[in-house]
N, CA, C and O atoms as a GROMACS GRO file, in nm:
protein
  244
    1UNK      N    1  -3.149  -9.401  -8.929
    1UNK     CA    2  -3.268  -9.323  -8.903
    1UNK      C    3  -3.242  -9.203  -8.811
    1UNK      O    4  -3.291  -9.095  -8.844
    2UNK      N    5  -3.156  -9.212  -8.677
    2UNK     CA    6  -3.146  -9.086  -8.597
    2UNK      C    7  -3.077  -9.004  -8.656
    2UNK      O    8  -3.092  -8.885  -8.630
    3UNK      N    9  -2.974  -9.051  -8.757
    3UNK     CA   10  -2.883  -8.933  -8.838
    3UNK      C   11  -3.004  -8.868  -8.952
    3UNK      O   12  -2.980  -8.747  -8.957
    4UNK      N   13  -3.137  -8.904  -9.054
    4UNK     CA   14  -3.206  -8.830  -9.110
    4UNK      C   15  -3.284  -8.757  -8.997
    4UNK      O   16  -3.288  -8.636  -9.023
    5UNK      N   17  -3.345  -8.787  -8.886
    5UNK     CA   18  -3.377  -8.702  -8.809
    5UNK      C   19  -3.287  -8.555  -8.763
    5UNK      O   20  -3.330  -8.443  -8.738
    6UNK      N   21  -3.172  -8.599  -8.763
    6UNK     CA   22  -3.096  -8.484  -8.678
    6UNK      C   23  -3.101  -8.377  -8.777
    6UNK      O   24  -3.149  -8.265  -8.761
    7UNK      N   25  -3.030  -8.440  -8.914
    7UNK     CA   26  -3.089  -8.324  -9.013
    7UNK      C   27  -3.171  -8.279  -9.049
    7UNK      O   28  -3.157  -8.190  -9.132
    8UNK      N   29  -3.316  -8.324  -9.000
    8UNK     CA   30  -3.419  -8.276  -9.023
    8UNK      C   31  -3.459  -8.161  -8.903
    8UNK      O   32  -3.535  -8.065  -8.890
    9UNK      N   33  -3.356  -8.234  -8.826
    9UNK     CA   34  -3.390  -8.127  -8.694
    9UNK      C   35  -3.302  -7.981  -8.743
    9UNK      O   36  -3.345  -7.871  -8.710
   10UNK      N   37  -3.187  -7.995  -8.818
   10UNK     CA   38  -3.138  -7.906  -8.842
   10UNK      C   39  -3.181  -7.779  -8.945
   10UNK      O   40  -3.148  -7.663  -8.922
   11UNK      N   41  -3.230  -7.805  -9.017
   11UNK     CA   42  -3.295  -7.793  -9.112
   11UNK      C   43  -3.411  -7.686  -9.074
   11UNK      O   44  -3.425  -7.566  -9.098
   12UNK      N   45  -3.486  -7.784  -9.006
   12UNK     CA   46  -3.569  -7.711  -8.943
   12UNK      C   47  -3.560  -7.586  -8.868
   12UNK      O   48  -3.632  -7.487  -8.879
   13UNK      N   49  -3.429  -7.609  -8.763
   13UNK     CA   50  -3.358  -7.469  -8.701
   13UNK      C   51  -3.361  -7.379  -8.788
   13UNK      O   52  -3.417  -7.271  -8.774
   14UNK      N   53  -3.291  -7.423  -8.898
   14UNK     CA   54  -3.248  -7.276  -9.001
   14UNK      C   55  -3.357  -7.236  -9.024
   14UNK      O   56  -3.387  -7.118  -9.008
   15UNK      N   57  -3.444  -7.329  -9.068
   15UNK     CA   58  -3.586  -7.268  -9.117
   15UNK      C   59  -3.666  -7.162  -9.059
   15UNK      O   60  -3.731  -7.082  -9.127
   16UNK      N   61  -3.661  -7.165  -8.894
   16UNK     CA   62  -3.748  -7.147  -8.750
   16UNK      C   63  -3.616  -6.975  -8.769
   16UNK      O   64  -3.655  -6.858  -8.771
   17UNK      N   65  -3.542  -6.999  -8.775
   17UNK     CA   66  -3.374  -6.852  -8.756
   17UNK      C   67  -3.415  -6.742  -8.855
   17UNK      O   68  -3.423  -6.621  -8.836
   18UNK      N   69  -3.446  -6.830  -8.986
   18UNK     CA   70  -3.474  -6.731  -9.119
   18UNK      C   71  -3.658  -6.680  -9.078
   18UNK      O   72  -3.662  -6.566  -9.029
   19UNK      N   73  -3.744  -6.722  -9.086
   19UNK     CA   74  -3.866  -6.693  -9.050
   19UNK      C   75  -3.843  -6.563  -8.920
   19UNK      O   76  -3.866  -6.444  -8.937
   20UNK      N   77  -3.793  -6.628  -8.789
   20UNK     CA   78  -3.785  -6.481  -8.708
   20UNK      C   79  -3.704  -6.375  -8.733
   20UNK      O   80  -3.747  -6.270  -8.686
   21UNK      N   81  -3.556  -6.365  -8.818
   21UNK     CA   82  -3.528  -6.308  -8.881
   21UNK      C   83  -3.656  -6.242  -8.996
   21UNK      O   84  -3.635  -6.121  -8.995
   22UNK      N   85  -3.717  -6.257  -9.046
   22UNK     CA   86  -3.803  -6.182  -9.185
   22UNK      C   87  -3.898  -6.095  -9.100
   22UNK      O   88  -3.938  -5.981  -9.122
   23UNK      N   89  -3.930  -6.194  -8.978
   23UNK     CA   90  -4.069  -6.186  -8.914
   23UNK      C   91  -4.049  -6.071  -8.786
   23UNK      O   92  -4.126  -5.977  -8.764
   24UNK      N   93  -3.960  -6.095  -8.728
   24UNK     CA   94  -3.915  -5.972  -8.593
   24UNK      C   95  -3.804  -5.921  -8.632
   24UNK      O   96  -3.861  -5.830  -8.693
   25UNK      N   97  -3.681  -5.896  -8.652
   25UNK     CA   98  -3.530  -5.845  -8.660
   25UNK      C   99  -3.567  -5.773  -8.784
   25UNK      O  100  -3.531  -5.655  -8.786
   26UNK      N  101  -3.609  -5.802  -8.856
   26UNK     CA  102  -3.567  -5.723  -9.016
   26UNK      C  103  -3.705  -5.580  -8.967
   26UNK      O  104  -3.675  -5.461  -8.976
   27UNK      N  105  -3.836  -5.623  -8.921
   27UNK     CA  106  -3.873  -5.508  -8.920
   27UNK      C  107  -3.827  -5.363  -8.798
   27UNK      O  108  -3.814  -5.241  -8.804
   28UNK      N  109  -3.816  -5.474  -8.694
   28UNK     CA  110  -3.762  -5.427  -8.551
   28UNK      C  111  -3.622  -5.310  -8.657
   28UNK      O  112  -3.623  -5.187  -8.647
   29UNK      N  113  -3.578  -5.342  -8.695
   29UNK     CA  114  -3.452  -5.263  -8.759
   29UNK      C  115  -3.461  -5.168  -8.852
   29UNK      O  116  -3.383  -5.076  -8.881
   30UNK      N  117  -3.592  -5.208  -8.909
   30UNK     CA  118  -3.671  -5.059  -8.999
   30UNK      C  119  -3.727  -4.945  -8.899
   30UNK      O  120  -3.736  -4.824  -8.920
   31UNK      N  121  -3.762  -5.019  -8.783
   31UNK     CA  122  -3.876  -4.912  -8.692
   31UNK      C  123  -3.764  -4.790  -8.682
   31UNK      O  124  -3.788  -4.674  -8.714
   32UNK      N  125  -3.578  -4.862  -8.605
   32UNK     CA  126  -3.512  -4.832  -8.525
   32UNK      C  127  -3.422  -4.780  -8.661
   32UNK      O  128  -3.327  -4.725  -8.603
   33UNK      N  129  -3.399  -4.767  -8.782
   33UNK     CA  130  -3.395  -4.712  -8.904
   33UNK      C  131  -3.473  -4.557  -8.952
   33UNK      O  132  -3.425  -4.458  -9.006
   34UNK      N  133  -3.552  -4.575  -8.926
   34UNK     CA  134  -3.629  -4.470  -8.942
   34UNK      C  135  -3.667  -4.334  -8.912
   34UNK      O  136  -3.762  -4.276  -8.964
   35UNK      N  137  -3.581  -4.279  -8.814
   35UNK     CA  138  -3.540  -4.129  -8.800
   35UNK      C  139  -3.436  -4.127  -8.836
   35UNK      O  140  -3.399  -4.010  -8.841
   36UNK      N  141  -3.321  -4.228  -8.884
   36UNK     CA  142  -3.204  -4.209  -8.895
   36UNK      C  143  -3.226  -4.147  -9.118
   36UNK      O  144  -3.154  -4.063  -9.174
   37UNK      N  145  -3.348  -4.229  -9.186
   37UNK     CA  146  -3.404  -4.266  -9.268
   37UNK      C  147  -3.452  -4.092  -9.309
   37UNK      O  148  -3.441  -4.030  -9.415
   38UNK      N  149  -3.485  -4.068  -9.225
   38UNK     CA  150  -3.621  -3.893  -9.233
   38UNK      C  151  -3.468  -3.819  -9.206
   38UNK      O  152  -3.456  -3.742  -9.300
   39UNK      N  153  -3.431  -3.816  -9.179
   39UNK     CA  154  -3.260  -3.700  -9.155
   39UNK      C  155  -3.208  -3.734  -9.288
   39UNK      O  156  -3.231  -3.657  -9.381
   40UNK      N  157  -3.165  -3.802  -9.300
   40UNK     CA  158  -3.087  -3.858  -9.470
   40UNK      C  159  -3.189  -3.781  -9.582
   40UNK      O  160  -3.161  -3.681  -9.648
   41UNK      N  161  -3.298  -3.848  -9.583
   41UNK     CA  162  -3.371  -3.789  -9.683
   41UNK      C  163  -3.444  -3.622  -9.704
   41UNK      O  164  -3.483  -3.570  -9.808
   42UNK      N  165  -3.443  -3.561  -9.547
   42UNK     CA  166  -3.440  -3.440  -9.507
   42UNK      C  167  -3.378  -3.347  -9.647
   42UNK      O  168  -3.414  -3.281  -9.744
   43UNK      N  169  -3.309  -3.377  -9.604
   43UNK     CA  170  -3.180  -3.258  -9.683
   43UNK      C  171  -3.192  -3.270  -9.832
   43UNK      O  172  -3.201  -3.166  -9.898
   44UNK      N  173  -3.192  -3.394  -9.893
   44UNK     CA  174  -3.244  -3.383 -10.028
   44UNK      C  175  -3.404  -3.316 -10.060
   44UNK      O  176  -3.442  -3.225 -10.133
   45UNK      N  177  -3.463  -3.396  -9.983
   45UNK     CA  178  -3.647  -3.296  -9.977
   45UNK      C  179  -3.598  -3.170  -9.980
   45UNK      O  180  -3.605  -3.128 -10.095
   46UNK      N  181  -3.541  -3.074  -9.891
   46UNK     CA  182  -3.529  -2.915  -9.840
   46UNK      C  183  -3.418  -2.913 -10.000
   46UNK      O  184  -3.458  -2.839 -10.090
   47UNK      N  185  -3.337  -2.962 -10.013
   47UNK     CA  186  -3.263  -2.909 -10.117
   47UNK      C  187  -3.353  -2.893 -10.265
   47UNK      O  188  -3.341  -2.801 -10.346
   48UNK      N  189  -3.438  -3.002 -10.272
   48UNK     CA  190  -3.541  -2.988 -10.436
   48UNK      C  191  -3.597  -2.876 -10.372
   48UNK      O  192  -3.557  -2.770 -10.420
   49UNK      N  193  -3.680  -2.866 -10.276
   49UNK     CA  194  -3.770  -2.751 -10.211
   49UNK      C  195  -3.726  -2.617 -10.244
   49UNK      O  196  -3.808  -2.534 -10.282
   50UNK      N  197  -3.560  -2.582 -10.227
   50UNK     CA  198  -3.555  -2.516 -10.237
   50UNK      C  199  -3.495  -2.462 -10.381
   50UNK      O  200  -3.453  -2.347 -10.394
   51UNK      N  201  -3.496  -2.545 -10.471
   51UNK     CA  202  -3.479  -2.557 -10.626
   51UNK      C  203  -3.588  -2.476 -10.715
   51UNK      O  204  -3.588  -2.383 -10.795
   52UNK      N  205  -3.688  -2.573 -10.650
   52UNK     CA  206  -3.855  -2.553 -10.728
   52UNK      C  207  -3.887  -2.397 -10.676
   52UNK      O  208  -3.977  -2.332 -10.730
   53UNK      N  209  -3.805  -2.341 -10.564
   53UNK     CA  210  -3.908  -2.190 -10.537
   53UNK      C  211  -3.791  -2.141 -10.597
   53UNK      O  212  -3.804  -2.029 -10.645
   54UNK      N  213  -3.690  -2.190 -10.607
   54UNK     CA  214  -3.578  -2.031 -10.659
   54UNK      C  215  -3.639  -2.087 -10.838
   54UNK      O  216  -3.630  -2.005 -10.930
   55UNK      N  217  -3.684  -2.198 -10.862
   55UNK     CA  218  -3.713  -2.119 -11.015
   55UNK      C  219  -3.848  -2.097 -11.040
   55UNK      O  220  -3.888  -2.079 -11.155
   56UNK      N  221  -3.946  -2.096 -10.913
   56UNK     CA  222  -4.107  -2.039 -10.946
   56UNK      C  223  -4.054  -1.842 -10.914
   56UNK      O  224  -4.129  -1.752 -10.950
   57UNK      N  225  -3.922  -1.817 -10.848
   57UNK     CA  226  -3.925  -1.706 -10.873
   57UNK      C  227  -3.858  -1.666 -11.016
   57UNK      O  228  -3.878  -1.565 -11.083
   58UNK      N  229  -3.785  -1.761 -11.036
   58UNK     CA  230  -3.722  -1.659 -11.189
   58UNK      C  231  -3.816  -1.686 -11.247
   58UNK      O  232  -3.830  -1.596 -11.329
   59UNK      N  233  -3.920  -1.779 -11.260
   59UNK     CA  234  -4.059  -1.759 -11.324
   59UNK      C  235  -4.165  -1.610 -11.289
   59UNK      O  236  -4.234  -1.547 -11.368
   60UNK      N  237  -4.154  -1.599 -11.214
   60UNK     CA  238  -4.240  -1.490 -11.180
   60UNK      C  239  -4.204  -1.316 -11.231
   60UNK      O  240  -4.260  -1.206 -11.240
   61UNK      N  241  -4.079  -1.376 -11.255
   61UNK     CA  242  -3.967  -1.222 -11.261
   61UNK      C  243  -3.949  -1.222 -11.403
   61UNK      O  244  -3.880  -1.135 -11.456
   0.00000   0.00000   0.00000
C-alpha cells in the first residue's frame, strides 16, 4: 500500500510541474517574447509595406 501511494504521490508531482508549466512559465515567456516577437516581424511588415507602395506607384504611372 505505501509503495501505490508514493506513486500516486508521484504522479501527482508531475501533474502539479505540467499544470504550472501551461499555467505561469509558458505564458510568463510569451509576455518576455514579445518585443523580441514585434522586431522579427517588423522588418517583414516594412518590407511588404514597402512592396505594396512601390507597385501602387507603377500603378499610378
Amino acid at each position: 500500500m505505501p509503495f501505490d501511494t508514493a506513486l500516486l504521490a508521484i504522479a501527482l508531482l508531475e501533474v502539479a510541474k505540467k499544470l504550472a508549466e501551461k499555467g505561469i512559465i509558458d505564458p510568463a515567456l510569451e509576455a518576455g517574447l514579445e518585443p523580441f516577437k514585434q522586431k522579427l516581424t517588423g522588418f517583414y511588415r516594412a518590407k511588404k509595406s514597402e512592396q505594396e507602395l512601390h507597385a501602387a506607384f507603377l500603378v499610378a504611372l
